[in-house]
N, C-alpha and C positions, 0 to 999 in steps of 0.2 A: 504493500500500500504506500509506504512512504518511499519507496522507489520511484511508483509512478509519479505519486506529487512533485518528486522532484524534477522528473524531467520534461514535466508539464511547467513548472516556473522556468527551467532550465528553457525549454521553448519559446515562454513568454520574454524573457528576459532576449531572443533570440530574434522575435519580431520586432520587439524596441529596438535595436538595432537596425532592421532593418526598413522599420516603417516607421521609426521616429525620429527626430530633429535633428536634421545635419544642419550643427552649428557650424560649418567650415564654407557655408554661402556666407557669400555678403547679403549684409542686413540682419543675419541671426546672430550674433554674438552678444554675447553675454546675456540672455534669455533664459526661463525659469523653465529648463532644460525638462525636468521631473513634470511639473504642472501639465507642462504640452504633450508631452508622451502619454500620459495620464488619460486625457482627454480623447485623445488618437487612440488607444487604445478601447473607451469604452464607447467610442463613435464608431469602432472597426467589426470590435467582435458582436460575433452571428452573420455577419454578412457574408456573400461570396467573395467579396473583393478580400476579406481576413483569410477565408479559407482557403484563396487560391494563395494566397504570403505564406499561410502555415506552409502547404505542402510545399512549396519553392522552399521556405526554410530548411525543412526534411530532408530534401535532395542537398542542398549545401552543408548539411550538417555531415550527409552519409560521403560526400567528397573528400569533405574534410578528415571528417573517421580515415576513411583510405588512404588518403596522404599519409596520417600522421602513424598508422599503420609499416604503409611505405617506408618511409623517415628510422624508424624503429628498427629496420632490414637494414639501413646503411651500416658499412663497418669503416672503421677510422681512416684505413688506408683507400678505400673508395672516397673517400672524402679528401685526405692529402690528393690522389691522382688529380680527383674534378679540380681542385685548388689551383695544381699546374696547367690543367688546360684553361682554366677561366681567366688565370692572371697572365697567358701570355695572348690570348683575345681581347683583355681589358687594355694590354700594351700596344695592339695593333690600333685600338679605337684612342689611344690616346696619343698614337703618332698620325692619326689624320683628324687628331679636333682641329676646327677652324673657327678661330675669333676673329676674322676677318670682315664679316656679316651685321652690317646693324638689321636684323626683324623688330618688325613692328604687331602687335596684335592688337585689332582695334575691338572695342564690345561694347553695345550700345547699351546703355543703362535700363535693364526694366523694360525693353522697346516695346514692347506690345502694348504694355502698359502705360509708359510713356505718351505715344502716341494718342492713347484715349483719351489723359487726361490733358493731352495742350489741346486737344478738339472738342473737348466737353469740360470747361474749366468747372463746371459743377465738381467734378469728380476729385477736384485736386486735391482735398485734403481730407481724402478717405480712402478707405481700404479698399483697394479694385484688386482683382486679377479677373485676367485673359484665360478664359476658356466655357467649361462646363460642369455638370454636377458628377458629370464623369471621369473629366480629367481637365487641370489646369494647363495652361502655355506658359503662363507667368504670373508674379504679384509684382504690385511695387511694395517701397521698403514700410511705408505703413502696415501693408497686410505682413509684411515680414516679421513685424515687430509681435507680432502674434504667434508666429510660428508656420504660418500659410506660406506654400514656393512652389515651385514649378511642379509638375509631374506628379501633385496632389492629387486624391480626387477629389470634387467641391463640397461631393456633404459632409466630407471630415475637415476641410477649411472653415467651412459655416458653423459646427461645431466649435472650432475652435477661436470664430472670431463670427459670431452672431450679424454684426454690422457689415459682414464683407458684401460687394458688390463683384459680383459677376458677368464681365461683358464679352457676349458672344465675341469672337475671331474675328476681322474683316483684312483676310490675307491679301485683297485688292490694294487697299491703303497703304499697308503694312509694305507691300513690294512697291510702289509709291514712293514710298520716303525711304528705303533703302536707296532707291537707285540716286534718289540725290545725294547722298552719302556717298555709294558708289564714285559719282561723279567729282569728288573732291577727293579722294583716295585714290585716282587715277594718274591724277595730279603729280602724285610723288612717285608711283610705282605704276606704269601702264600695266603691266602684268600682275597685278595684285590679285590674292586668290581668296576668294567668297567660301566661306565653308558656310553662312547660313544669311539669313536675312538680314543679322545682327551684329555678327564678325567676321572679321575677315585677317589677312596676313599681308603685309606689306614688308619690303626689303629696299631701305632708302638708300641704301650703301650708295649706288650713283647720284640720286638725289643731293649725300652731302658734298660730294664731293664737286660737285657742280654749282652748289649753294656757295660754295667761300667765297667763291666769286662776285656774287650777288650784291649789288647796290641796296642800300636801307629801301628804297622806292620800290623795289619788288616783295621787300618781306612787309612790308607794310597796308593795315590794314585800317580799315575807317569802322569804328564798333556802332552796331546798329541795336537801336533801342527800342524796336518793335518787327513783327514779323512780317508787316507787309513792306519792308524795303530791301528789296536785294542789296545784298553787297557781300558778294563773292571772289570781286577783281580786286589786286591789289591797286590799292592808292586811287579807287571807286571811293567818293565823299557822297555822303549822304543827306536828304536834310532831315532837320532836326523836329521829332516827333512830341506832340503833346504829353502830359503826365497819363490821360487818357490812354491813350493808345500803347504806352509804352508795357510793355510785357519780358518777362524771362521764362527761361526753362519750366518746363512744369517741376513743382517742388517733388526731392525725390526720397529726399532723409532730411529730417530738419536738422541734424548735429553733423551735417556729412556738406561741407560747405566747397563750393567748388575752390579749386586751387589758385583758378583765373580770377573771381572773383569774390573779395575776402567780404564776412558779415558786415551789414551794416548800410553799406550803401553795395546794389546789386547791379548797379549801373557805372561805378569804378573796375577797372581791372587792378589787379593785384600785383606788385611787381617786388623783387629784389633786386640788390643793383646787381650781382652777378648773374645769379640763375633765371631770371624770368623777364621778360618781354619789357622791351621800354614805354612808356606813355607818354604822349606826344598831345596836349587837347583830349579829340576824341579821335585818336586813331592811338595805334600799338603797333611797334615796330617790334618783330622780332625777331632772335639770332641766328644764329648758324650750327649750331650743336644740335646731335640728336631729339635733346629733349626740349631743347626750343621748336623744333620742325614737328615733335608730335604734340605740345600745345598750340601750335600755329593748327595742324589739322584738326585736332581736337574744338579751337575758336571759332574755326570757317564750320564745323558741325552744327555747332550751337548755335551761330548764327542763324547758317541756309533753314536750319529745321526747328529751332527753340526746342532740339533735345540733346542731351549730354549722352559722352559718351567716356568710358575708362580705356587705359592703354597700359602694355607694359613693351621694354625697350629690352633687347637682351638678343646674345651672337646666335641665337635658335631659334624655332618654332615652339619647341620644346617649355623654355624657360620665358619665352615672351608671353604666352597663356599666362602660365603660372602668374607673371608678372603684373598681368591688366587686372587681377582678382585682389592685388596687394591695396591699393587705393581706396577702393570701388564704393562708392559711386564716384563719379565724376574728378576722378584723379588718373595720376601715372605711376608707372615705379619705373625702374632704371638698373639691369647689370650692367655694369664696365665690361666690356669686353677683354680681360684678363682671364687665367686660369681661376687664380686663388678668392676673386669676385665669385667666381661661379659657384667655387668649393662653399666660398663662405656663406651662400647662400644654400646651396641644396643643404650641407650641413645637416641643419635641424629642421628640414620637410617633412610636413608631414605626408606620406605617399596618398593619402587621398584626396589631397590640392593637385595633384599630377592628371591631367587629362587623359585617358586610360586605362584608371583604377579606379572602379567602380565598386559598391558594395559587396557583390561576391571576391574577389578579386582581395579587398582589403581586411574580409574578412580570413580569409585562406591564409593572409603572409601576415593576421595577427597572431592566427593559431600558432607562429612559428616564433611569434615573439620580437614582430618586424612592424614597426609604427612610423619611423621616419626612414629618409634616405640612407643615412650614413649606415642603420643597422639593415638596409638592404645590401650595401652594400660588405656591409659584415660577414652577412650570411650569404654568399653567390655564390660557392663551391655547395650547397648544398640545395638552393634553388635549383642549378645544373641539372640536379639527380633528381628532385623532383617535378621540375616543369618541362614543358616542351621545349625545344633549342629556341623557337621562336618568342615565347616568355620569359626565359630567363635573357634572352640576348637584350630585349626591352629593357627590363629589369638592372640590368648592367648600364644598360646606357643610360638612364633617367638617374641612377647614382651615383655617373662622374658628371650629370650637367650637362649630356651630348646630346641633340636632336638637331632634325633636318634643318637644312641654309636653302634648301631649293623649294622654289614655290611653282604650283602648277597651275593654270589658268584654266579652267573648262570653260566651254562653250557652253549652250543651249545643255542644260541636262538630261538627258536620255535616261537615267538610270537613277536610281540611290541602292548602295547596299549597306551591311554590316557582315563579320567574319571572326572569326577566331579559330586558333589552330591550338586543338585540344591532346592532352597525353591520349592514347587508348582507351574509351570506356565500352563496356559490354553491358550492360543493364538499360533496359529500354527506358527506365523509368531515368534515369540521369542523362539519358540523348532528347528526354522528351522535356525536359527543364531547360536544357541548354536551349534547344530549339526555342522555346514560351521566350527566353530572356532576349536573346538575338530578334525575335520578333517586336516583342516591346519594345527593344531599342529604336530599330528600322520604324516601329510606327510613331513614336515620340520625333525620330530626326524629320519624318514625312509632316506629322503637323507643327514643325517648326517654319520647313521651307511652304508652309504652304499648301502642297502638295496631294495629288489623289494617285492611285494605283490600278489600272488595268491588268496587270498581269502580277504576280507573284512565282519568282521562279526559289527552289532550294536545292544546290549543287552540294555533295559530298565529294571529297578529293580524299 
C-alpha cells in the first residue's frame, strides 16, 4: 500500500515538473512557484489533457529507468576509453571554433500579443494571450506575472489568472508586421534567416565592417513620436506630433524599462557617453560597434511598428539565442567574441536556457546529475555510452560555446519538419510517445508560423 502511495506522489511530483512553471521564461521569475503548480495541478487532474501528461510521464520515466539501468552496465575502463575518444573530438571542435562571426538573434517581445495590444489599446494593461481554451500562442508579461505562457492550454490559464483575456490568432496581421520587421533586418544582413514570425538570425560581420566607414548622416536617425509618421531613412526629419497623438510601444512589463528609453520621460532616448547612441535635439546618432548597430535595429523596430523587440550579440547561432532571453523584454546582451567570454558565460548555464533541451531531454541528463553546462561537460565520456553519436556530439558542442556561423535563407516554405535520432528502442509503447512528442512539436512550430497542413508524411531511417 504504501509503495503505491509512493509512486503515485512520486508521479505527481513528476507532472509538476513537467506541466508546471518554467520559471527560466522571461516574465516568470521570481513567482510563487508552489501557489501556480498548485492550481495547474487541481485545474488538470480528471481531464484528458492530465491523463495524456501522466502517461507521457510513464514513458519518460520507463526511458529513464533504462538508461540509468544502462549507466549501471558501464565499467571504468569503458569509460576511461569513451574519455579518449571524446577529448580528442572535443580537440578537433576546438581547433575549428570561429570567433570570427558577429550573429545576431532578433525576438520580438510577446509578438502576438504585442501586436493586439498597440491595435486595441483597451487591452494594454491586462492580461491577454494569443490563442485558445485549447492551446495558447503566447501571453504578454502581465498574464506572465500569473504564471500563464505559451503552449498552455487556456482553461488552466483562466484558472490561474481568472481576469485573463483571450484573443483569437489573426496570422494575417501577425505576417503583416513581420514582414516590416523583415524589411529592416534586410538592411544589415540580405540573407538573414526567419526561423519564425518573430525571430530571426542575422550575421552583421560585413555590415560592420563597412559601417567604420560610415558618416554620422547615415547612422542617424530622427525619433518619431507617434505611429503614423514614417521615419525609417536615415537623416528623414519629421514633424512634430501633438501630446494627442503621441504614443509608444504597447507596455510590456512595467519594471522591465526599455534600455533606449530610460523611466520617466518615454519620449527621451537614453544615452551613455561610451556605450549608447548620441542625442542630437530629436534625432540619435548612433555608433559603429556591434551593439550600437543592434540598438540602431532594435530603434528602427520600435519605430516602423510601436513594438519592441530583445536581441542577443554572440560568435554563434548557438549563444546569440541564449543571449536575446538575457535582457528580455526589450533589451540586449552581448558575448565578446573571445574564447574565455564564451567559457565565462556557458560556465554556469543552465542547459534548459539552450534551444534544444526540452523537458524530456532535461529531465534525462538530470537523472544523471547534469543541470548546467560545465557538469555536461563533466560528464561527456559517459553521455558517449549513453546517447546517440548524434546527442552526445550536440551535447559536447553547447559545453564548449560552439554553434553554427552559417545562416540559410529559405525561400517560399514548402515544408516544416521536426527529427530526432534516437539510441535503439523496441517497445511500441516508447516509439508511440516519441512519435505524440515530435508531433506536438511540429504542431506548436505550424501554429507559430501560421501555418495549415495538407499532407503529413512520417519517415523512419
Amino acid at each position: 500500500m504504501d509503495s503505491t502511495k509512493e509512486k503515485c506522489d512520486s508521479y505527481k511530483d513528476d507532472l509538476l515538473l513537467r506541466m508546471g512553471l518554467n520559471d527560466n521564461k522571461a516574465g516568470m521569475e521570481g513567482l510563487d512557484k508552489e501557489k501556480i503548480n498548485k492550481i495547474i495541478m487541481e485545474a488538470t487532474k480528471g481531464s484528458r489533457f492530465y491523463g495524456n501528461e501522466l502517461k507521457k510521464e510513464k514513458q519518460v520515466n520507463q526511458r529513464i529507468e533504462n538508461m540509468m539501468q544502462q549507466k549501471a552496465q558501464i565499467t571504468s575502463q569503458q569509460l576511461r576509453k569513451a574519455k579518449l575518444q571524446v577529448d580528442r573530438f572535443a580537440m578537433e571542435l576546438e581547433q575549428s571554433r570561429n570567433l570570427s562571426n558577429t550573429i545576431v538573434h532578433i525576438d520580438m517581445d510577446a509578438f502576438y500579443a504585442a501586436v493586439e495590444m498597440r491595435d486595441n489599446p483597451e487591452l494594454k494593461d491586462k492580461p491577454i494571450a494569443v490563442g485558445s481554451m485549447s492551446m495558447l500562442s503566447t501571453s504578454n508579461y502581465h498574464a506572465r506575472r500569473f504564471g500563464v505562457r505559451a503552449a498552455m492550454p487556456g482553461f488552466i490559464a483562466k484558472r490561474l489568472c481568472p481576469q485573463l483575456i483571450i484573443v483569437p490568432p489573426n496570422f494575417d496581421k501577425y505576417r503583416a508586421v513581420s514582414k516590416e520587421v523583415k524589411e529592416i533586418l534586410a538592411d544589415y544582413d540580405p540573407n538573414f534567416m526567419a526561423m519564425s514570425l518573430d525571430e530571426a538570425y542575422l550575421n552583421i560581420t560585413k555590415h560592420l565592417e563597412e559601417r567604420q566607414n560610415w558618416p554620422e548622416d547615415k547612422r542617424k536617425y530622427f525619433i518619431k513620436m507617434g505611429n503614423s509618421v514614417e521615419n525609417d531613412n536615415p537623416g528623414k526629419e519629421i514633424n512634430k506630433l501633438s501630446e494627442h497623438e503621441r504614443s509608444i510601444s504597447p507596455l510590456l512589463f512595467e519594471e522591465s524599462p526599455s534600455d533606449l528609453q530610460p523611466p520617466g520621460d518615454p519620449f527621451q532616448v537614453n544615452f551613455e557617453e561610451q556605450s549608447s547612441p548620441q542625442i542630437l535635439q530629436n534625432s540619435i546618432v548612433f555608433g559603429t560597434s556591434a551593439e550600437e548597430v543592434v540598438k540602431e535595429i532594435r530603434f528602427r523596430i520600435e519605430q516602423k511598428t510601436t513594438l519592441t523587440a530583445s536581441a542577443g550579440i554572440a560568435p554563434n547561432t548557438m549563444l546569440a539565442k541564449v543571449c536575446s532571453d538575457k535582457n528580455k523584454p526589450n533589451g540586449q546582451y552581448q558575448i565578446l567574441p573571445n574564447r574565455q567570454a564564451v567559457m565565462d558565460f556557458i560556465k554556469d548555464l543552465p542547459i534548459r536556457k539552450v534551444s534544444g533541451i526540452g523537458k524530456v531531454t532535461e529531465k534525462m541528463l538530470k537523472a544523471l546529475g547534469i543541470i548546467t553546462c560545465t557538469e555536461l561537460y563533466q560528464q561527456r565520456a559517459l553521455l558517449s555510452l549513453l546517447f546517440s553519436e548524434t546527442s552526445w556530439h550536440y551535447f559536447l558542442h553547447i559545453s564548449l560555446g560552439l554553434g553554427s556561423t552559417y545562416l540559410t535563407r529559405d525561400g517560399e516554405r514548402k515544408s516544416m519538419s521536426v527529427e530526432r535520432t534516437f539510441s535503439e528502442i523496441n517497445k511500441a509503447e516508447e516509439q508511440y510517445s516519441l512519435c505524440e512528442e515530435l508531433c506536438s512539436e511540429l504542431a506548436r512550430d505550424l501554429q507559430k508560423e501560421g501555418l495549415k497542413v495538407a499532407q503529413v508524411e512520417y519517415r523512419r531511417l
